[in-house]
C-alpha positions as CSV (number, residue, x, y, z in Angstrom):
1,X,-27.5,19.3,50.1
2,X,-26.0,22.7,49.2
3,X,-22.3,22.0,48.0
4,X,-19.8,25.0,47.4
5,X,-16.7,24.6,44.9
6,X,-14.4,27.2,45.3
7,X,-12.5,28.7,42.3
8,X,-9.7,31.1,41.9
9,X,-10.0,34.5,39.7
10,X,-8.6,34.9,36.5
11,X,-6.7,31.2,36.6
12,X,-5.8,28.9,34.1
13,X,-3.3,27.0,36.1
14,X,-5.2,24.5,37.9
15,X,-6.4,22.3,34.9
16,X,-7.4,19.2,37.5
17,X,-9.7,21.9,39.1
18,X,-10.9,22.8,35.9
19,X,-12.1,19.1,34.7
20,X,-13.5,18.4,37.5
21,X,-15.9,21.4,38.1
22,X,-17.2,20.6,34.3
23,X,-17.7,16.9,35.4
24,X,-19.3,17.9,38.3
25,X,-21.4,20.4,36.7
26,X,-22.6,18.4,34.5
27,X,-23.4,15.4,37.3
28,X,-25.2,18.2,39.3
29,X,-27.8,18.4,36.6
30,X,-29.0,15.0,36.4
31,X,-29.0,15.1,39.8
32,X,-31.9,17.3,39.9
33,X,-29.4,20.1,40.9
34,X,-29.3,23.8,40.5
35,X,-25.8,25.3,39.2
36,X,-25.3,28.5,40.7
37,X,-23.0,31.5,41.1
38,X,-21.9,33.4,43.8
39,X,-21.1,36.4,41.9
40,X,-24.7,36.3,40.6
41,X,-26.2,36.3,43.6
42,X,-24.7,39.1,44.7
43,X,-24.9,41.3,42.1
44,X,-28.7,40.6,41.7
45,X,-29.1,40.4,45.4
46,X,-30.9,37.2,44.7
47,X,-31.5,34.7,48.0
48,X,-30.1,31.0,47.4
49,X,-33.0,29.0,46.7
50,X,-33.8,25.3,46.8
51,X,-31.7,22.5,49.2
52,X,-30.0,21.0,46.1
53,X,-27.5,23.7,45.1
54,X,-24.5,23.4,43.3
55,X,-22.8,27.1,44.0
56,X,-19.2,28.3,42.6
57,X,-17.2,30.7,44.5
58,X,-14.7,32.8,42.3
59,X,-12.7,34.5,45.0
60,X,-9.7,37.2,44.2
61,X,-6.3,35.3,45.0
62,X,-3.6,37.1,43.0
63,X,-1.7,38.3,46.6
64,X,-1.3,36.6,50.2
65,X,-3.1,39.0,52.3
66,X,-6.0,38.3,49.8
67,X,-5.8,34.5,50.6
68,X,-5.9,34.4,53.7
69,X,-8.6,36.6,54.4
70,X,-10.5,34.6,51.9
71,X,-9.9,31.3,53.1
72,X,-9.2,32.3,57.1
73,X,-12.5,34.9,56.8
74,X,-14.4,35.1,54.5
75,X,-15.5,31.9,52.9
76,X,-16.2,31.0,56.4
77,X,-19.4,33.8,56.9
78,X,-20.2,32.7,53.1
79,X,-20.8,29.2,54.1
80,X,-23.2,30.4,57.5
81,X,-24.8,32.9,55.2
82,X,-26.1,30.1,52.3
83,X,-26.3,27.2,55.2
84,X,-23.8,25.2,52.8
85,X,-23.5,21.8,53.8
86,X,-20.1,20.6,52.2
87,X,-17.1,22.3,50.1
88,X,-15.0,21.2,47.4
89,X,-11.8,22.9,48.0
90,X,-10.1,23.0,44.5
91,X,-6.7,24.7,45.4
92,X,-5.3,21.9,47.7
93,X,-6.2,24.9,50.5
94,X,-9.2,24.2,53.1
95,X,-11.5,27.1,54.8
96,X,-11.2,27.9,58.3
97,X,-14.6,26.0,59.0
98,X,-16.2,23.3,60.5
99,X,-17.9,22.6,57.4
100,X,-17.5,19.0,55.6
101,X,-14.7,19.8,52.9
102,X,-13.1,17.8,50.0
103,X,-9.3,18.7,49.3
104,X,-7.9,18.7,45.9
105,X,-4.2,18.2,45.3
106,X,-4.6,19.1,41.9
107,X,-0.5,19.3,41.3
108,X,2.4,17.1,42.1
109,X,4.3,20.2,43.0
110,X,2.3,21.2,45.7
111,X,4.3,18.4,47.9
112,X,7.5,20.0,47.0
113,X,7.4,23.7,48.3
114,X,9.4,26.5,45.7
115,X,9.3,29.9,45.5
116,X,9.3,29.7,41.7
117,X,5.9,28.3,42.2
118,X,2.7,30.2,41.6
119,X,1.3,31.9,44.6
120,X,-1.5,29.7,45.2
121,X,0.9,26.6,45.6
122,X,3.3,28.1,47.6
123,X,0.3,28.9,49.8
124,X,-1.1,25.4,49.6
125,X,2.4,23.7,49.9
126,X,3.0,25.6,53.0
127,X,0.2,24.6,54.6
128,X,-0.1,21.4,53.4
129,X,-0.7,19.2,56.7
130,X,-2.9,21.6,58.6
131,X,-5.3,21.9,55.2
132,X,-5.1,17.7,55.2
133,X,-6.0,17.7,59.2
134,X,-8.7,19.8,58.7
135,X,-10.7,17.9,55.8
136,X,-12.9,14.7,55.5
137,X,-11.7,13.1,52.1
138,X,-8.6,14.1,49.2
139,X,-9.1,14.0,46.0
140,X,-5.8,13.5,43.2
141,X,-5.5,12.7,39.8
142,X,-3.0,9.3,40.0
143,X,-1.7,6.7,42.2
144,X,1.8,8.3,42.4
145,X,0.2,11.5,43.9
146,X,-1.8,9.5,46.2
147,X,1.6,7.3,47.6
148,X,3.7,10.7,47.4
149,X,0.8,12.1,49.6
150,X,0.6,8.9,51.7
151,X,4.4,8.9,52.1
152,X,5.1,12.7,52.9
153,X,1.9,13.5,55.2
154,X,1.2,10.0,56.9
155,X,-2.1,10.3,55.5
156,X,-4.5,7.4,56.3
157,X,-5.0,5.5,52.5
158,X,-8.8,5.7,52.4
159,X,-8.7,9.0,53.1
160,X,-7.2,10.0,49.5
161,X,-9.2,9.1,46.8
162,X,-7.7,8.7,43.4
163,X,-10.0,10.0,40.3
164,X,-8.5,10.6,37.0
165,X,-9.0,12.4,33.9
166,X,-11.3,11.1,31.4
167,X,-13.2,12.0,28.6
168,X,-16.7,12.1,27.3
169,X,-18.1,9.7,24.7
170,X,-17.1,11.6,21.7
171,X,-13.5,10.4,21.8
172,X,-13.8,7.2,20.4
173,X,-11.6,5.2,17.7
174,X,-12.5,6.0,14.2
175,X,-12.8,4.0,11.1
176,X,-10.3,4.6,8.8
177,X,-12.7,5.8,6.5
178,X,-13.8,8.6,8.4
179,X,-10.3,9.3,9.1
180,X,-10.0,9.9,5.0
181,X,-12.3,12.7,5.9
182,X,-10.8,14.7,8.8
183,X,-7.4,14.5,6.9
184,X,-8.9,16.1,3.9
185,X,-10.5,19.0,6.1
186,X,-7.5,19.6,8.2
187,X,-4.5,18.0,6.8
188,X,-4.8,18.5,2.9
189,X,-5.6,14.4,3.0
190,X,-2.2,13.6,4.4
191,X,-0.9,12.0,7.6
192,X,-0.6,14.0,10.6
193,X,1.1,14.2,14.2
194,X,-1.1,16.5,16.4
195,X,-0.5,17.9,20.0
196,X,-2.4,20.1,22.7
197,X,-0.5,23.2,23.7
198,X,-1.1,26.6,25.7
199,X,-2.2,29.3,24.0
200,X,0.5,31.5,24.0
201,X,3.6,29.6,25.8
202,X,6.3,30.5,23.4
203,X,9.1,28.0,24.6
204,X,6.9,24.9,24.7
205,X,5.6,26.0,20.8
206,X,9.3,26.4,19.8
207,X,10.9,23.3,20.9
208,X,7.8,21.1,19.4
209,X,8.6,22.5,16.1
210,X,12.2,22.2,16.6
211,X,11.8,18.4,17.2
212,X,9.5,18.1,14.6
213,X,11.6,19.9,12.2
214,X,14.5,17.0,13.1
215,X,11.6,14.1,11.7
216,X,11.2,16.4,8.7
217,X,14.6,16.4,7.9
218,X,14.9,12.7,8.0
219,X,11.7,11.6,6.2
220,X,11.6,14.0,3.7
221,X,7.7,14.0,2.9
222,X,4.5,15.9,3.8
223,X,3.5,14.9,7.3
224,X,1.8,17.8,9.2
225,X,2.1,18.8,12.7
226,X,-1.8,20.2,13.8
227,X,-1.8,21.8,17.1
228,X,-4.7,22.7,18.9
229,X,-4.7,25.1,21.5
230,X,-5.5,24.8,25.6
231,X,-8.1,27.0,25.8
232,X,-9.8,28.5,22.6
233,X,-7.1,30.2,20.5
234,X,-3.1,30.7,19.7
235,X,-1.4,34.2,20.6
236,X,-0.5,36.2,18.0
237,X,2.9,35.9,19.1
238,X,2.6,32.1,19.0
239,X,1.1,32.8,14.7
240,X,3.8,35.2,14.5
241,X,6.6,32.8,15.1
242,X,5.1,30.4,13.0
243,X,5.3,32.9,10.0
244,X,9.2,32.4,10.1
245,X,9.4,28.4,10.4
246,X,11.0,26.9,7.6
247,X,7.9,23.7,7.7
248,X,5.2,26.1,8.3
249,X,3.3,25.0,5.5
250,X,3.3,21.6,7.3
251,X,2.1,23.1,10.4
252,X,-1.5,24.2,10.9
253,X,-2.7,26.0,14.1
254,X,-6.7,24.6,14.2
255,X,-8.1,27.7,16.5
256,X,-11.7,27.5,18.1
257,X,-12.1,23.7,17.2
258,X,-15.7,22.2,18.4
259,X,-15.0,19.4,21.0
260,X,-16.7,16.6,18.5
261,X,-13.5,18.3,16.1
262,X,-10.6,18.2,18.5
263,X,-12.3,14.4,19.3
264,X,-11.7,13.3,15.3
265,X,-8.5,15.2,15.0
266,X,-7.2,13.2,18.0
267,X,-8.5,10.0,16.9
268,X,-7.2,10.6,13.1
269,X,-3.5,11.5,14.7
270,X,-0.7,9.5,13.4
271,X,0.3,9.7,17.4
272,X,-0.3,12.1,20.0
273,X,2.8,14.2,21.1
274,X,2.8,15.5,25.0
275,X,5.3,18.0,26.1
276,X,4.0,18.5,29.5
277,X,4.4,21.9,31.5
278,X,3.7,20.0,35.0
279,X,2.9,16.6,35.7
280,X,-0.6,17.1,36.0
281,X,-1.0,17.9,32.6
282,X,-3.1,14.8,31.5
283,X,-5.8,15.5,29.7
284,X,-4.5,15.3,26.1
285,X,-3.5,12.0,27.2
286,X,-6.8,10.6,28.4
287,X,-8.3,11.9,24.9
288,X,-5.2,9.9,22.8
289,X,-6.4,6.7,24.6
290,X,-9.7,6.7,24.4
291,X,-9.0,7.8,20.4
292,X,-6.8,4.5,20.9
293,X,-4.6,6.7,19.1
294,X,-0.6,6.2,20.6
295,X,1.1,8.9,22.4
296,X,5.1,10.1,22.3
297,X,5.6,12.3,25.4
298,X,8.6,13.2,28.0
299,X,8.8,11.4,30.7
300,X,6.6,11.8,33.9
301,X,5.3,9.4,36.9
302,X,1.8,9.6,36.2
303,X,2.3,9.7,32.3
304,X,3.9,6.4,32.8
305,X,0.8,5.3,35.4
306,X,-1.7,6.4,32.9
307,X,-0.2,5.1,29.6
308,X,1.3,2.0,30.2
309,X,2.9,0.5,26.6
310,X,0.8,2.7,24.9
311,X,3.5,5.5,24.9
312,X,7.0,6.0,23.8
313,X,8.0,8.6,27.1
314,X,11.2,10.3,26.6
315,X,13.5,10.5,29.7
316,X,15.9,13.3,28.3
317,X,14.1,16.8,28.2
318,X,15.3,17.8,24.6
319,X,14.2,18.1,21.6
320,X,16.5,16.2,20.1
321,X,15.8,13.3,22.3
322,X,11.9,13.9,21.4
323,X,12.5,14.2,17.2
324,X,14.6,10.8,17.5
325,X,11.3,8.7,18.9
326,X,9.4,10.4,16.3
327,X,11.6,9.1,13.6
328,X,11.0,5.8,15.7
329,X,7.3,5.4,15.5
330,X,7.4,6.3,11.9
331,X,9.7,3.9,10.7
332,X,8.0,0.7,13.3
333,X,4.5,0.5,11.7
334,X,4.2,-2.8,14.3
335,X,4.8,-0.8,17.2
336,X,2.3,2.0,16.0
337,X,-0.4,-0.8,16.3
338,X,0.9,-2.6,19.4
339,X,0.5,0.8,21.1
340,X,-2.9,1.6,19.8
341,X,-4.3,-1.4,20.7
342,X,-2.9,-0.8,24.0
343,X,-4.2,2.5,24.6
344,X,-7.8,0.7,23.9
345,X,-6.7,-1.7,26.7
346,X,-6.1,2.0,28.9
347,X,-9.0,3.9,28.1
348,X,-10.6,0.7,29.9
349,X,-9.4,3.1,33.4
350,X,-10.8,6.4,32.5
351,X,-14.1,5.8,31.3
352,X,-15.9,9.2,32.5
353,X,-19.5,8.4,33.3
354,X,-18.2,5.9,35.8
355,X,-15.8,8.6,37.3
356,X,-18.2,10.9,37.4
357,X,-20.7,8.9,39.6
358,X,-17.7,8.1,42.1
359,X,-17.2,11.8,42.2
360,X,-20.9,12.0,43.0
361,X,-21.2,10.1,45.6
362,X,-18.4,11.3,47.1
363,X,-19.9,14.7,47.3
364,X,-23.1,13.3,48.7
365,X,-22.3,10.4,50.8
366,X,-19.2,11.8,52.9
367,X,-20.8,13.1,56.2
C-alpha cells in the first residue's frame, strides 16, 4: 500500500501532527516500509519505487489561495501521479479526491471558528463538515474532542477514533538512587520542579517564573525550576530575560537535551508544571505519567481526561493561583505520593507500542 501524510511548511503548531508522523514513521519501518519524501523525489527526479511506501508531502500553506490550490488541486494530480492508495490528512483539511483519507482534528479549537486563529484552522474550522463528509475514519487525541466532534458534526461514533499521546520506553520511573545522579548533573544535587516550554514564547516563560518566584518567597530554600525547551533550544530573548530574574541562579535552561535526558530529568522532577498554550498540548503530560512523576497544570478538559488524581489543575489562569498549588504540593508530602502512584495507574492508557499498532492498522485495514 502507498500511504501519503501530508505536512504543512515551516509549522510548529500542529504538535498532534507532529507525534504522530514520528510514531508512524517509526511503525512504517518494521513494517517493511520505505519512508519517503516528496520533495526528494522531485528534486532528484527519482520515480516512487516499491508498493509499500510511506511518502510525506510538505506543501506551502502560509496564505489561502495557496491552500486551496493545494488541497482543491494539487495534492489531487500528486496522488494519480504516485498511484497512492490512502492519505493521512494531518491538518483536520481533506483533498479533493476520491482517495481513502484519514482526518486529524489535531486541535480542540478547530470546532470553534476565530479569526485570531492561525490560518490553517480557520481554513480547517470553516470547512469542517464537508472535510468530515468526505473522509473514511477521524483521528483525535481525547474523548472530549471525540464527543465535542460527535456533538457539533453529528458524526457517527465509530467513525472517530480516539489515539492519544504516548511515549516511548525510556520514560519510565526511576530509582531514587539514580535520581541522586541526574540532580547532581543538572540540579547541583538539589530538588527540582521542571516544565516543557516553547522555545521563544516570552509570556508563557514570564508568568512560570513569576509563579515560581511566589513558592520561592514562601519556602525560602534552593529548589530549582529546569526548563527544557519544545523543540531543541531557548531564544536568546527567552536567556536574556532570564539574566534579569532575581532566582535565576535557581533556574536552569537545559538546551539540546538527548531524549534518554529529558526522560530522567522528567522522572527525577519533584512534579511536572503544565502551562498549556492550547488544549492539545499533551505531551509533557504523557512523559510526567509514565515517569509516574505528578503534574501541577491549569485547567483543561482533556488534561483532566488524561491525568485523573494524578494532577493538581488550576481553574484560575494566574500565576498567582499556579504559585499557591505549588506551595501546596510542597508542604503535602502524602499527596505527592498519592499522585505518583496514580499517574503509574494512568500511564496504564498511553502505553505507545500498543497505540502505535492501532494506528497501523488503521492505516492498512480501512478500505
Amino acid at each position: 500500500m502507498r500511504i501519503a501524510v501530508i505536512h504543512h511548511n515551516e509549522d510548529l503548531s500542529n504538535d498532534y501532527a507532529a507525534y504522530l508522523s514520528t510514531l508512524l514513521d517509526n511503525t512504517a519501518e518494521e513494517n517493511g516500509y520505505a519512508v519517503k519524501d516528496y520533495e526528494q523525489l522531485l528534486r532528484f527526479r527519482e520515480p516512487l519505487q516499491g508498493e509499500n511506501v510511506l511518502l510525506h508531502i510538505i506543501i506551502p500553506a502560509s496564505g489561502k489561495f495557496s491552500l486551496r490550490h493545494w488541497y482543491n488541486v494539487k495534492l489531487s494530480k500528486i496522488i494519480k501521479k504516485y498511484r497512492l492508495d490512502k492519505v493521512l490528512c494531518n491538518y483536520g483539511i481533506s483533498v479533493n479526491s476520491n482517495i481513502s483519507q484519514l482526518l486529524l482534528i489535531p486541535d480542540k479549537d478547530l470546532l470553534h471558528a476565530s479569526k485570531e486563529m492561525l490560518l490553517w484552522k480557520q481554513y480547517a474550522s470553516k470547512h469542517l463538515k464537508k472535510n468530515i463528509a468526505k473522509v473514511e475514519m477521524i483521528l483525535t487525541y481525547s474523548v472530549v474532542i471525540k464527543n465535542a466532534l460527535k456533538e457539533l458534526t453529528a458524526t457517527e461514533e465509530q467513525k472517530i477514533f480516539m489515539l492519544p499521546y504516548t511515549v516511548n520506553e525510556l520514560f519510565k520511573p526511576m530509582e531514587w538512587h539514580d535520581k541522586l545522579y541526574i540532580k547532581s548533573r543538572f540540579a547541583e544535587n538539589k530538588e527540582y520542579f521542571v516544565a516543557v516550554l516553547p522555545d521563544d514564547n516570552e509570556k508563557m516563560f514570564t508568568e512560570l517564573l513569576k509563579a515560581f518566584s511566589k513558592f520561592k518567597k514562601w519556602q525560602q530554600s534552593n529548589m530549582q525550576l529546569l526548563l527544557l525547551p519544545k523543540e531543541e533550544s531557548f531564544s536568546s530573548r527567552i536567556e536574556d530575560k532570564l539574566t534579569t530574574y532575581k532566582y535565576r541562579d535557581d533556574v536552569k535552561l537545559i538546551n539540546d537535551a538527548e531524549n534518554k535526558e529529558t526522560a530522567d530529568i522528567i522522572a527525577t522532577a519533584y512534579a511536572l508544571l503544565h502551562t498549556p498554550f492550547s488544549d492539545a498540548d499533551l505531551w509533557p503530560i504523557s512523559a510526567a505519567l509514565q515517569c509516574s512523576t505528578p503534574v501541577i497544570g491549569f485547567y483543561t478538559e482533556s488534561m483532566q481526561e488524561y491525568c485523573g488524581k494524578a494532577a493538581i489543575l488550576v481553574n484560575e489562569r494566574s500565576h498567582e493561583a499556579f504559585g499557591d498549588e505549588l506551595i501546596h504540593l510542597y508542604k503535602d508530602e502524602t499527596l505527592r505520593n498519592q499522585m505518583s502512584e496514580a499517574a503509574v495507574e494512568r500511564a496504564q492508557f498511553y502505553q505507545q507500542k500498543e497505540n502505535a499498532a492501532k494506528l497501523w492498522q488503521l492505516l492498512i485495514n480501512q478500505a
